[in-house]
N, C-alpha and C positions, 0 to 999 in steps of 0.2 A: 492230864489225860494221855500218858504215853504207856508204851506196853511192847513187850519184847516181842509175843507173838500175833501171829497170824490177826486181821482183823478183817470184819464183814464188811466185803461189799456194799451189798446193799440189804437195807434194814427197813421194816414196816413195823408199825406201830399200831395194832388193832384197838379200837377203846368204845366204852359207853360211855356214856355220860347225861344225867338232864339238862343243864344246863351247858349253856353256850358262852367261854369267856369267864367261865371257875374256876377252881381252883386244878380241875383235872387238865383241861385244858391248857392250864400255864406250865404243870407239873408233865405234860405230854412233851409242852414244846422244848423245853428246857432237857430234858432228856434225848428229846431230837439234837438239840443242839449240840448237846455234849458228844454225840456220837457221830455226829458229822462233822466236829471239831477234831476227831479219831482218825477220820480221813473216810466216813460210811457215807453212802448217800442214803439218806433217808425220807420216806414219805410216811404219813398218817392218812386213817381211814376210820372211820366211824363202823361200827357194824349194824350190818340191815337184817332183818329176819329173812329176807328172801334175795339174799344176793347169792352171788355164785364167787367163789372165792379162789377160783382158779389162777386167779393170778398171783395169789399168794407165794406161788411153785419158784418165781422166777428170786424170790428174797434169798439172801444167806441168814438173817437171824428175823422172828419175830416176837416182838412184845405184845402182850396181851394184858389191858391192865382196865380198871374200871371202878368208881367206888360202890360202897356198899351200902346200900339200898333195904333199910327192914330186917337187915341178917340176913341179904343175899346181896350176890355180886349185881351189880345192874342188869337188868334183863335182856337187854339187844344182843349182848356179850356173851351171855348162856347161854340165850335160843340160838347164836350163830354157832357153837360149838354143838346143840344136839340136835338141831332142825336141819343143816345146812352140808353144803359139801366141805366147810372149812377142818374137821375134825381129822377127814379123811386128806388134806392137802398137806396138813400138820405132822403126819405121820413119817417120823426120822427126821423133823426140822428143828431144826436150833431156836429152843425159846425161851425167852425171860417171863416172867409175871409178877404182876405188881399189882395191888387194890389198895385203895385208901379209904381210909375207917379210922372213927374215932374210937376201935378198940383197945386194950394195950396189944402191943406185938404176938407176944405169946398166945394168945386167943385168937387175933387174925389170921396165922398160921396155924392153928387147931379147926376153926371154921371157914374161914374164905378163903383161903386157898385152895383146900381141897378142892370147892366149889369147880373149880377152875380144873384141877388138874382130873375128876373124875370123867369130865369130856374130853381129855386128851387121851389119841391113842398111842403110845410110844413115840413121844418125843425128846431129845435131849436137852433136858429143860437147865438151863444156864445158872440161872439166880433170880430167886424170889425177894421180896419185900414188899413190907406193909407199909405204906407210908401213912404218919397222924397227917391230922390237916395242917400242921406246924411245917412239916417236912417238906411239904410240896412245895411252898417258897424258900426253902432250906438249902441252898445253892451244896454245900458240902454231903447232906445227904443224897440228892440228887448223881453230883459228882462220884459220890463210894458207891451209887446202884450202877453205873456206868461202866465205873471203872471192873466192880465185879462183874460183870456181865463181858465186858471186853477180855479181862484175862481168863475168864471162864470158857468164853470163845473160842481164844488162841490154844488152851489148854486141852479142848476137845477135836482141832484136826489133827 
């Protein structure tokens, strides 16, 4: 996990999830971990329908990630990106996205991502990835979303 350039501060980690202690959950911390291993401080947060997401402002990168649910992203996830202040705090930040789905890749990036990125307003979105449910305890995959997302970082100051 090394890298020539620039790396974030500090990092948040936005996510859904139904369950508490899944696989999203492992797959959240473990990408916390890698990036605080980078030398980021990192914190995670659950999204609410009715929070206020202003303190989003204060992150240099956010992730935004959440599995897929029906053929849609989890819903706390969505409604905070079109119900919420969070779309508009988003705007000009440095963001990664990730959802997990037992699609293949190709089709997760044709349908859930979008999902994700149609509520974004103009952010500089770093690197995407679909992760299988294989992946999420997939310590090398995990590590290649990291590391893309860190030289993607450094790349964009």
């Amino acid at each position: 996990m090394t890298s020539t350039f620039d790396k974030p501060k500090k990092a948040i980690i936005l996510y859904d999830s139904m369950s508490v202690g899944g696989s999203a959950d492992r797959l959240i911390d473990a990408i916390g971990k890698n990036l605080a291993e980078a030398g980021a401080y990192v914190e995670k947060a659950r999204c609410k329908l009715n929070a206020d997401y202003r303190f989003v402002e204060e992150f240099d990168l956010v992730l935004l990630g959440a599995p897929i649910y029906y053929l849609l992203v989890a819903s706390k996830l969505s409604g905070a990106l079109a119900q919420t202040n969070l779309r508009a705090t988003l705007k000009g930040k440095k963001v990664a996205l990730f959802v997990i789905c037992g699609s293949p890749e190709p089709m997760a990036h044709f349908l859930y991502l979008p999902q994700l990125k149609m509520n974004l307003d103009n952010p500089v979105i770093l690197a995407e990835k679909a992760f299988s449910p294989a992946e999420t305890s997939d310590p090398k995959a995990i590590a290649e979303f990291t590391q893309n997302i860190l030289d993607a970082y450094g790349k964009a100051n």
